[in-house]
Backbone as numpy.savetxt, mean C-alpha at the origin, in Angstrom:
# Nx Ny Nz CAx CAy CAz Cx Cy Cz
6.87 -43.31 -3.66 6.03 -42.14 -3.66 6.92 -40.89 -3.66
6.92 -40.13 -4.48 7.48 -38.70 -4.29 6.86 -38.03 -4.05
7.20 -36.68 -3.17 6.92 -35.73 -2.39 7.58 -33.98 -3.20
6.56 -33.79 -3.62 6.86 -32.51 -4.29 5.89 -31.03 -2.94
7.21 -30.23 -2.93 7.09 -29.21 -1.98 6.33 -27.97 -2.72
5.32 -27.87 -2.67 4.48 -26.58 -2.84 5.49 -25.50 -2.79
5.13 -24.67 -4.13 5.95 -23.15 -4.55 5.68 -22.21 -3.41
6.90 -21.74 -3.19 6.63 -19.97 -2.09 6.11 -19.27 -2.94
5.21 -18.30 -2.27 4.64 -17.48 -3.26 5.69 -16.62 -3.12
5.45 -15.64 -4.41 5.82 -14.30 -4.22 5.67 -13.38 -4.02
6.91 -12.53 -3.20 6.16 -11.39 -2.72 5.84 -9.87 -3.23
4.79 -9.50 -3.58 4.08 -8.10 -4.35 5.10 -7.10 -3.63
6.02 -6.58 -4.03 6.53 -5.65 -3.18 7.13 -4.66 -4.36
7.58 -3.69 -3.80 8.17 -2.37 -4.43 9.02 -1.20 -3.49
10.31 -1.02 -3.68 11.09 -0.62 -3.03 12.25 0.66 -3.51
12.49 1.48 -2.87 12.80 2.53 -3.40 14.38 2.15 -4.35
14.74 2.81 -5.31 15.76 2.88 -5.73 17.04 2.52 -4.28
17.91 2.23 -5.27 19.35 2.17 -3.83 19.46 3.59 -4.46
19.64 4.65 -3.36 19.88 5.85 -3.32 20.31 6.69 -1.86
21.02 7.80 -2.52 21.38 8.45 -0.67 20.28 9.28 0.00
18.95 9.15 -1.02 17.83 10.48 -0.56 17.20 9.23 0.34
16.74 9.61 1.75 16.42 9.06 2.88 15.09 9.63 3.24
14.03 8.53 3.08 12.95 9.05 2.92 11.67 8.62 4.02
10.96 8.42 4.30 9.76 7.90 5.33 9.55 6.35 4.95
9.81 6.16 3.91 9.70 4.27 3.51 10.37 4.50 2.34
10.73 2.65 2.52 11.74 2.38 1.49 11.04 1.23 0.52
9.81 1.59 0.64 9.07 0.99 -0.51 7.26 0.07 0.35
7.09 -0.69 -0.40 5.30 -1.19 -0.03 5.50 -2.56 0.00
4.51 -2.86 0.55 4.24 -4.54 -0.17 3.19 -4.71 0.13
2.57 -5.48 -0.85 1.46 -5.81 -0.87 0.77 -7.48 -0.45
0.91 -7.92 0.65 0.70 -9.02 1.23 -0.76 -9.85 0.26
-0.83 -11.13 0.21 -2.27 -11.62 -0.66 -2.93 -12.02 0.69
-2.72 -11.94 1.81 -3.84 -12.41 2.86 -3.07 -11.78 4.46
-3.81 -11.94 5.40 -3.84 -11.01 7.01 -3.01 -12.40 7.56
-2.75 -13.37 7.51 -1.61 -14.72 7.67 -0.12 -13.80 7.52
0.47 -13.56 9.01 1.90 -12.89 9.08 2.59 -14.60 8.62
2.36 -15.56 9.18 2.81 -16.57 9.15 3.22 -17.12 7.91
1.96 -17.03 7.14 2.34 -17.30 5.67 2.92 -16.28 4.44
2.43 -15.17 4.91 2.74 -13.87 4.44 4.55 -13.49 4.49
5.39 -13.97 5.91 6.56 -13.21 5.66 7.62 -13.85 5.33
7.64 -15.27 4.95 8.27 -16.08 4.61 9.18 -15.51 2.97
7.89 -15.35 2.53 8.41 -14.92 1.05 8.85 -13.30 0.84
8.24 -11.98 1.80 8.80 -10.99 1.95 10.36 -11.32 2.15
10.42 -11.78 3.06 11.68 -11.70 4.00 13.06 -12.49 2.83
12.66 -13.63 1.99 13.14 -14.39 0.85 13.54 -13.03 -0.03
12.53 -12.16 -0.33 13.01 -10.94 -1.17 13.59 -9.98 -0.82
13.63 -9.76 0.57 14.37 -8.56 0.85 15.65 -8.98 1.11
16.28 -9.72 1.33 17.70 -10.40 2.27 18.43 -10.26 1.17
18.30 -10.43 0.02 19.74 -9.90 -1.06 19.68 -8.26 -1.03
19.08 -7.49 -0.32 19.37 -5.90 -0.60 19.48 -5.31 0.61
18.85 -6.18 1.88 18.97 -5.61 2.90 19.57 -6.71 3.90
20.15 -7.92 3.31 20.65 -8.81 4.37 19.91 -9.35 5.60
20.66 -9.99 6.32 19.60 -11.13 7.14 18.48 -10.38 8.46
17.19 -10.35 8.26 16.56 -9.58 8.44 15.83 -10.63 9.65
16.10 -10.07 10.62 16.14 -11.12 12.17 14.59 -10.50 12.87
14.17 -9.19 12.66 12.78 -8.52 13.51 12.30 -7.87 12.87
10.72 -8.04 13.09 9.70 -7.71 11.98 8.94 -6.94 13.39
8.39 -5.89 13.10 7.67 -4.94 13.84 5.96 -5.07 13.18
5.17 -4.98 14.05 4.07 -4.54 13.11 2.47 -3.75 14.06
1.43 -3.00 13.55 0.71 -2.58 14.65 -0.26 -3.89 14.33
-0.96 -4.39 15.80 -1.82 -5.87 15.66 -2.91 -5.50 15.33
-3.52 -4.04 15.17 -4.86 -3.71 14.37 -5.15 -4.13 13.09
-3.98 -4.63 12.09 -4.46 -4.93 10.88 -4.05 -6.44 11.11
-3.60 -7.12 11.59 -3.13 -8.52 11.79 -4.01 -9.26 12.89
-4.84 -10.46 12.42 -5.62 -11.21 13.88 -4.90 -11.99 14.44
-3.57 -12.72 13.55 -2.52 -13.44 14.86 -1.44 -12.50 14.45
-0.29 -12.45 15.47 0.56 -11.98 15.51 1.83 -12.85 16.14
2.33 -14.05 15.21 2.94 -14.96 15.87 4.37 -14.20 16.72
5.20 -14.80 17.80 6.60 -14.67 18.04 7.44 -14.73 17.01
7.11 -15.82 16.74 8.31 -16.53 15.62 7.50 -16.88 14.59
8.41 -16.74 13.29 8.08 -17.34 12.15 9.42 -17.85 11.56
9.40 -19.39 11.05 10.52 -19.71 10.03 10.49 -18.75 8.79
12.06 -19.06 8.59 11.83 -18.17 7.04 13.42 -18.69 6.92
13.92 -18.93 5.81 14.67 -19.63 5.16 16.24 -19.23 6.03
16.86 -20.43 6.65 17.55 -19.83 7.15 17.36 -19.93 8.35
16.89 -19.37 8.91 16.53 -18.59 10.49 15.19 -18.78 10.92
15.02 -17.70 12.06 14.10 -17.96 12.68 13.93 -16.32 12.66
12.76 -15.85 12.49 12.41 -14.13 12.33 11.38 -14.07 13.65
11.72 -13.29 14.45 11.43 -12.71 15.52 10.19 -11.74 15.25
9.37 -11.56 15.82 7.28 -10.57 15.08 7.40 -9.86 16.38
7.65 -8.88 16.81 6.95 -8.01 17.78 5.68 -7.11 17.56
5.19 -6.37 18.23 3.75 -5.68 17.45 3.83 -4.33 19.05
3.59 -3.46 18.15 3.43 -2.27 18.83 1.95 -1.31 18.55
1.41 -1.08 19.69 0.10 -0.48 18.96 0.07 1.27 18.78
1.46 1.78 19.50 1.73 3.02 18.79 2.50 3.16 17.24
2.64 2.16 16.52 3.60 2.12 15.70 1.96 2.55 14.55
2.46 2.89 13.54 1.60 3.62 12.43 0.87 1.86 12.12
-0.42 2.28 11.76 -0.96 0.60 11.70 -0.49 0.16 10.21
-0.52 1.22 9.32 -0.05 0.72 7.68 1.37 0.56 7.29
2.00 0.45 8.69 3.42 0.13 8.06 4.20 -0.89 8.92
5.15 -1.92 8.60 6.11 -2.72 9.21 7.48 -2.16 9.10
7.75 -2.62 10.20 9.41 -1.84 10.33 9.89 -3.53 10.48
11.29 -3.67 9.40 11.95 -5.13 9.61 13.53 -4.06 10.26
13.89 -4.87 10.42 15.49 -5.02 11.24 16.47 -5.95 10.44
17.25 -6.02 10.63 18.78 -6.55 10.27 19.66 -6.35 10.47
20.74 -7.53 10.47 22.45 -6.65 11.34 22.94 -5.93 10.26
22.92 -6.28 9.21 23.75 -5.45 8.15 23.48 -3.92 7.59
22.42 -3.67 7.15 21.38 -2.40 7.02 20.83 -2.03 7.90
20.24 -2.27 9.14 19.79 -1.79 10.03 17.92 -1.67 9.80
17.50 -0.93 9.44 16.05 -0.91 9.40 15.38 -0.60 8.38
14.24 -1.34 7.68 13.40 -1.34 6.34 11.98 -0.90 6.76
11.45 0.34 6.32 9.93 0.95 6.46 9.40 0.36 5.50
8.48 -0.53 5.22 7.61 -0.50 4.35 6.09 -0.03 4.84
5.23 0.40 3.37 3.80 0.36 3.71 3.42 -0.83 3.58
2.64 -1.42 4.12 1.46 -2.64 4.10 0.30 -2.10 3.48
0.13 -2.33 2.36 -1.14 -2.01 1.61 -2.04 -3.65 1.80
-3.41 -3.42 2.31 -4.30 -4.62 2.89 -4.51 -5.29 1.70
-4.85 -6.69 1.57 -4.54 -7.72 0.72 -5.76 -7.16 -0.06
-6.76 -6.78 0.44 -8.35 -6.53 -0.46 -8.17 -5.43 -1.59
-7.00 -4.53 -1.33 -7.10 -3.67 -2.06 -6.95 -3.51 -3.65
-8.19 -3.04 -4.47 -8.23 -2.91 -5.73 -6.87 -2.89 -5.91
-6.21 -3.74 -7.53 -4.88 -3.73 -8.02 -4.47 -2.30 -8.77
-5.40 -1.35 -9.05 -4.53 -0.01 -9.60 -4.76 0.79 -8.66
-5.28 0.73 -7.26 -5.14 1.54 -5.81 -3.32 0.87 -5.58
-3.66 -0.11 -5.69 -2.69 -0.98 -4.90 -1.17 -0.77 -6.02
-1.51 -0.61 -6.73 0.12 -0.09 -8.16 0.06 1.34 -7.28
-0.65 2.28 -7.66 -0.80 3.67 -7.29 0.43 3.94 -5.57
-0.36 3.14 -4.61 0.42 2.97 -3.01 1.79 2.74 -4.00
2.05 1.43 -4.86 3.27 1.05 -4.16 4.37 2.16 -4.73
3.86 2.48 -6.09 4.28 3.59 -6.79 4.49 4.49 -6.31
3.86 5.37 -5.29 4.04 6.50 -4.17 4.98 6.03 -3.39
5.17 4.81 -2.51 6.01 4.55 -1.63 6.99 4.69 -1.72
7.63 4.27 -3.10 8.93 3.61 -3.60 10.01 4.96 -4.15
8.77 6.10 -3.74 9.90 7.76 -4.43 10.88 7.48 -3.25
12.09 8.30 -3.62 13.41 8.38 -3.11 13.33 9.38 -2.38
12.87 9.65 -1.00 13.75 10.89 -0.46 11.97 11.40 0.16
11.19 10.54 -0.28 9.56 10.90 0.11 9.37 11.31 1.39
8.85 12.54 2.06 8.42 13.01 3.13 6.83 12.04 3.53
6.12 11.71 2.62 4.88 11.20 2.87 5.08 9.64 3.57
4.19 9.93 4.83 4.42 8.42 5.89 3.16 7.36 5.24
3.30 6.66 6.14 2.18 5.35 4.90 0.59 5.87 5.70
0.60 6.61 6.80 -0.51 6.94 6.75 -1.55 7.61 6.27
-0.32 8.17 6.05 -0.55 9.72 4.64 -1.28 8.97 3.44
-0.05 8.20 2.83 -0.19 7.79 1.48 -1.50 6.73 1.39
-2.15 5.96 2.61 -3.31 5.19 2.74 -4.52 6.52 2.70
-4.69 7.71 3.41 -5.49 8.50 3.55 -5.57 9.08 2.01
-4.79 9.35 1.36 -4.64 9.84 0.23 -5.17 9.14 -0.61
-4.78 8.14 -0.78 -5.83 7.23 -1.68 -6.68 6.49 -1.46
-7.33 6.58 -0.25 -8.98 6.66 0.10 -9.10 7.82 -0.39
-9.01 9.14 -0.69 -9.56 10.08 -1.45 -9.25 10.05 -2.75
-8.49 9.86 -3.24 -8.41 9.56 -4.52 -9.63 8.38 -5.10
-9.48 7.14 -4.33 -10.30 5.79 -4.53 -11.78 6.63 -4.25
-12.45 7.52 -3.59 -13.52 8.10 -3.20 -13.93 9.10 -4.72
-12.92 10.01 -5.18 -12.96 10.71 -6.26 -13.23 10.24 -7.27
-12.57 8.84 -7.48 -12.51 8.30 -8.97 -13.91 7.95 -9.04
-14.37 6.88 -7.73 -15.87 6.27 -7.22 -16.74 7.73 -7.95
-16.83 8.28 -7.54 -17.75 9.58 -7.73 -17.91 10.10 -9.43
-16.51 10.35 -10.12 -16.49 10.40 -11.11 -17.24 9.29 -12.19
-17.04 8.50 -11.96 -17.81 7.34 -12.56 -19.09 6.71 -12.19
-19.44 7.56 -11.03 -21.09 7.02 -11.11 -21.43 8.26 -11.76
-20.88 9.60 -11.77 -21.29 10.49 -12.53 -21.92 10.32 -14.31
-20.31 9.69 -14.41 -20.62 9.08 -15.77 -21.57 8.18 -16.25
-21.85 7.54 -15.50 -23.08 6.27 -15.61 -24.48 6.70 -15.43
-24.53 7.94 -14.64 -25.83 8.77 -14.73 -26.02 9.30 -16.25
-24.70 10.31 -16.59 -24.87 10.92 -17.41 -25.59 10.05 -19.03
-24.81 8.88 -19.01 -25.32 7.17 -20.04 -26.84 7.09 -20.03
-26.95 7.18 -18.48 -28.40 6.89 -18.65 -29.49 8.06 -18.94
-28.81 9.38 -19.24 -29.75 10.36 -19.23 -29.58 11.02 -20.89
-29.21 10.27 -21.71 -29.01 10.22 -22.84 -27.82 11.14 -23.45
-26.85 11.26 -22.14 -25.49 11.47 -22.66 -25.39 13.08 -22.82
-26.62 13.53 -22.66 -26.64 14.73 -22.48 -25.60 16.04 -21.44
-25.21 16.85 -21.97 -24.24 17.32 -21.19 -25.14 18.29 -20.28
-24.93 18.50 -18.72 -25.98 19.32 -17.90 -25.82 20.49 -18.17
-26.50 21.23 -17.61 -26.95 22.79 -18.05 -25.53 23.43 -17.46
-24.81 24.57 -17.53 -23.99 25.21 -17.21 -24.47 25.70 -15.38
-23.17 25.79 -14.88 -23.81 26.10 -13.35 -23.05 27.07 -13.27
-23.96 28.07 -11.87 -23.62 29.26 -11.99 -22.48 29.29 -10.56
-21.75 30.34 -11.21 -20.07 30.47 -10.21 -20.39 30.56 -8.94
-20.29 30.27 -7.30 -21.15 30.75 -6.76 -20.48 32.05 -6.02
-19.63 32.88 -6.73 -19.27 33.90 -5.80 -19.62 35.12 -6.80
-18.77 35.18 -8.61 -18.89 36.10 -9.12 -20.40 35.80 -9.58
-20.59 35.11 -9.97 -22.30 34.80 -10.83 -22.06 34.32 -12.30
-20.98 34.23 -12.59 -20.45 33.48 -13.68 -20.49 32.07 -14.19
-21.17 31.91 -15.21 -21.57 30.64 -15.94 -20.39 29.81 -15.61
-20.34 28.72 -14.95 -19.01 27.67 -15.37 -19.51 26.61 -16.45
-18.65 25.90 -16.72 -19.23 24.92 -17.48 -18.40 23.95 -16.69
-18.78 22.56 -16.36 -18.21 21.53 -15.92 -17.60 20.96 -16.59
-16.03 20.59 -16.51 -15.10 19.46 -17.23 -16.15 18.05 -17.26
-15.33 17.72 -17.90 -15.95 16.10 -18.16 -15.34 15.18 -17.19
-15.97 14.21 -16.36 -15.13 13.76 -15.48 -15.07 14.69 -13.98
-15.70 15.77 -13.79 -15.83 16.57 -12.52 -17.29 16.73 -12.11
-17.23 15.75 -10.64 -18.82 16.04 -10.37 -18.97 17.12 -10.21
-20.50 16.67 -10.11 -21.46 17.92 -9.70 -21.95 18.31 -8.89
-22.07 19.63 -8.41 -22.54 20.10 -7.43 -24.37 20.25 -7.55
């Protein structure tokens, strides 16, 4: 009987350029499920050629329902602490060689061009924006786009018709609405 070992997945991640601009995170990842257990095995597989052997994983336990001690991960044994002042959308890893990796944790549910958008933001070089920021931000963005497009789907159903011009509300001046900008 042979015994064939099920593939590690891989891990969705995105990480800033190697650069000297020092920024709030050094990139995202995008986990496929709330399992730290199964989840950091394959992070930790991708980060160790750029950031070396990566021994403590930080995380806040509001987005995680277990939060093991230990997890194997190739090699070693990775150490999970959990802090509930620590920002909830981000993990801080450790290592002797580099010292410390910010990533955002973007939640496994999240639409895939929200979820490009995060990791794409994360991964600038030298970024002032923290992952709480960059999660708040695109809940408004993800809220805007939502809006824009039921706009559009009204407009389909009302025979495509463009609405009447609305009036400025300070000078009294006709605006006309862009396409794609709700309405007031």
């Amino acid at each position: 009987m042979t015994t064939v070992a099920a593939p590690l997945m891989s891990a969705r991640l995105s990480l800033t350029p190697e650069t000297t601009l020092v920024g709030q995170l050094d990139g995202a990842w995008w986990p496929e499920s709330r399992d730290l257990e199964a989840e950091l095995p394959p992070l930790i597989d991708a980060l160790e050629g750029r950031f070396g052997r990566i021994t403590r994983v930080a995380v806040n336990p509001t987005r995680w329902p277990v939060v093991p001690q230990k997890v194997p991960v190739t090699g070693h044994t990775l150490h999970v602490g959990w802090f509930t002042e620590q920002d909830p959308d981000k993990m801080i890893l450790l290592s002797y060689s580099v010292g410390r990796c910010d990533l955002l944790v973007i939640p496994p549910e999240t639409e895939p061009a929200a979820a490009a958008r995060l990791m794409t933001a994360a991964a600038v070089p030298g970024s002032i924006l923290t992952a709480g920021v960059l999660m708040s931000d695109e809940t408004a963005t993800g809220r805007r786009m939502r809006d824009a497009r039921s706009s559009e789907a009204a407009s389909a159903t009302d025979g495509g018709s463009d609405p009447p011009p609305l009036r400025h509300p300070v000078v009294g001046a006709r605006m006309i609405p862009l396409r794609g900008t709700p309405r007031r």
